[in-house]
C-alpha positions as CSV (number, residue, x, y, z in Angstrom):
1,X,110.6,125.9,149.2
2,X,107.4,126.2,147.4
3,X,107.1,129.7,148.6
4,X,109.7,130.6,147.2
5,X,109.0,128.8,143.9
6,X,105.6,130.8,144.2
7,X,108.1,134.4,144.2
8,X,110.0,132.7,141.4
9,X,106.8,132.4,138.9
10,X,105.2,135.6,140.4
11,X,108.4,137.6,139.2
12,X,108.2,135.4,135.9
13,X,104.8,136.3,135.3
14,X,105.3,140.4,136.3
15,X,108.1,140.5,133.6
16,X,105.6,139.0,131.3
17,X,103.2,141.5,131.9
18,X,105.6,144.4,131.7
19,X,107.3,143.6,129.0
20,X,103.1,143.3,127.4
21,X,102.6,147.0,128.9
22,X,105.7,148.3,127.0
23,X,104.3,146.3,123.4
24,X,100.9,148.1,123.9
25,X,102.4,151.4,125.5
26,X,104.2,151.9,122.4
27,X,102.0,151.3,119.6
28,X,98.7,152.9,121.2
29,X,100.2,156.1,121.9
30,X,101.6,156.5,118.2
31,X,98.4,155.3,116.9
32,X,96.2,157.9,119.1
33,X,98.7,160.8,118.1
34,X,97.5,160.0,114.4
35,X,94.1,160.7,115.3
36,X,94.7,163.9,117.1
37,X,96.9,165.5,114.5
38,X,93.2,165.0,112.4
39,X,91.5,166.8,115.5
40,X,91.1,170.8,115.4
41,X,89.3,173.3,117.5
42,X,88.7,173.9,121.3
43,X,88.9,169.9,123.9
44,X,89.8,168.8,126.7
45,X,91.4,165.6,127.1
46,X,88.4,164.0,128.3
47,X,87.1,164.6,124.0
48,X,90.5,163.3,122.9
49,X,89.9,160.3,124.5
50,X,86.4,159.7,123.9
51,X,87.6,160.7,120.3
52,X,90.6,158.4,119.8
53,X,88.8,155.5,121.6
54,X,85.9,155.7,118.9
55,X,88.3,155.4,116.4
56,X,90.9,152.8,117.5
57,X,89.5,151.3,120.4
58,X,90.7,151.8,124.4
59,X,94.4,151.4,125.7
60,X,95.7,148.5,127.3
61,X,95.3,150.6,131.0
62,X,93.2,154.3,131.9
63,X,96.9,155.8,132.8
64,X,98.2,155.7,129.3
65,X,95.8,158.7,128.6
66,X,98.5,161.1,130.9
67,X,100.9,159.8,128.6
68,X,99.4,161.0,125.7
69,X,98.0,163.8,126.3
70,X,101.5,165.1,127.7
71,X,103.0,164.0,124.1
72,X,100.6,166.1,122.7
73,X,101.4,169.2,124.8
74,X,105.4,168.7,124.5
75,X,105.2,167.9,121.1
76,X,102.8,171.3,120.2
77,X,100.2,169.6,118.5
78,X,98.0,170.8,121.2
79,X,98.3,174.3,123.9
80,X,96.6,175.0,126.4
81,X,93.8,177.8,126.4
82,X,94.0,179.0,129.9
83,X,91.1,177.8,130.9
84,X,89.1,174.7,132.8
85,X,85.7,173.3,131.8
86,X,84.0,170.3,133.6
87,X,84.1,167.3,132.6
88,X,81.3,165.5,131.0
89,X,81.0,161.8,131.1
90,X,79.3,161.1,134.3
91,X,82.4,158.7,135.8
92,X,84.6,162.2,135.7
93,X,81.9,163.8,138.1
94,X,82.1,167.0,136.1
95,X,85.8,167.6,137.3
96,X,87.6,170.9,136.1
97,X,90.0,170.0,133.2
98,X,92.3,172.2,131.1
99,X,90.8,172.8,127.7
100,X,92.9,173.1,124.8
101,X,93.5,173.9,121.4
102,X,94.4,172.4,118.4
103,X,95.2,174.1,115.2
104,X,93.9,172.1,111.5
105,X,97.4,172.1,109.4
């Protein structure tokens, strides 16, 4: 029985944690979109981030960056130049990454 009070309060807690993930996943992405529409010129996502972070801090996990980099692209505020550049911070290991451009408005 304590096993299974042990799933009990391990689902309880998950829920908890999602539900935290959902709070953060949707005011950091909004928040980091304000700060790119202020960006212009040539990037990669690896400056966006570096970027954004400088200005309000990290997300809640490293996989919300995706996220917002793919609400960038589907929302035009960014396009992709055609080409890759290698990544600079030394935990990317210089890794091709799109670059891409955004236009001042």
């Amino acid at each position: 029985m304590d096993e299974q009070q042990d799933l009990f309060a391990a689902k309880h807690e998950r829920d908890k944690a999602l539900v935290q993930v959902e709070k953060n996943a949707e005011s950091y992405p909004d928040q980091a979109m304000k700060v790119v529409v202020k960006m212009a010129g040539i990037m990669t996502g690896e400056d966006i981030r570096l970027h954004v972070e400088r200005q309000i801090g990290s997300p809640h996990h490293h996989n919300a960056w995706g996220a917002i980099i793919n609400k960038a692209l589907r929302s035009g505020l960014i396009h992709k130049t055609g080409r890759y550049v290698s990544m600079k911070t030394p935990k990317s290991h210089a890794r091709a990454t799109p670059e891409y451009r955004r236009h001042q408005l």
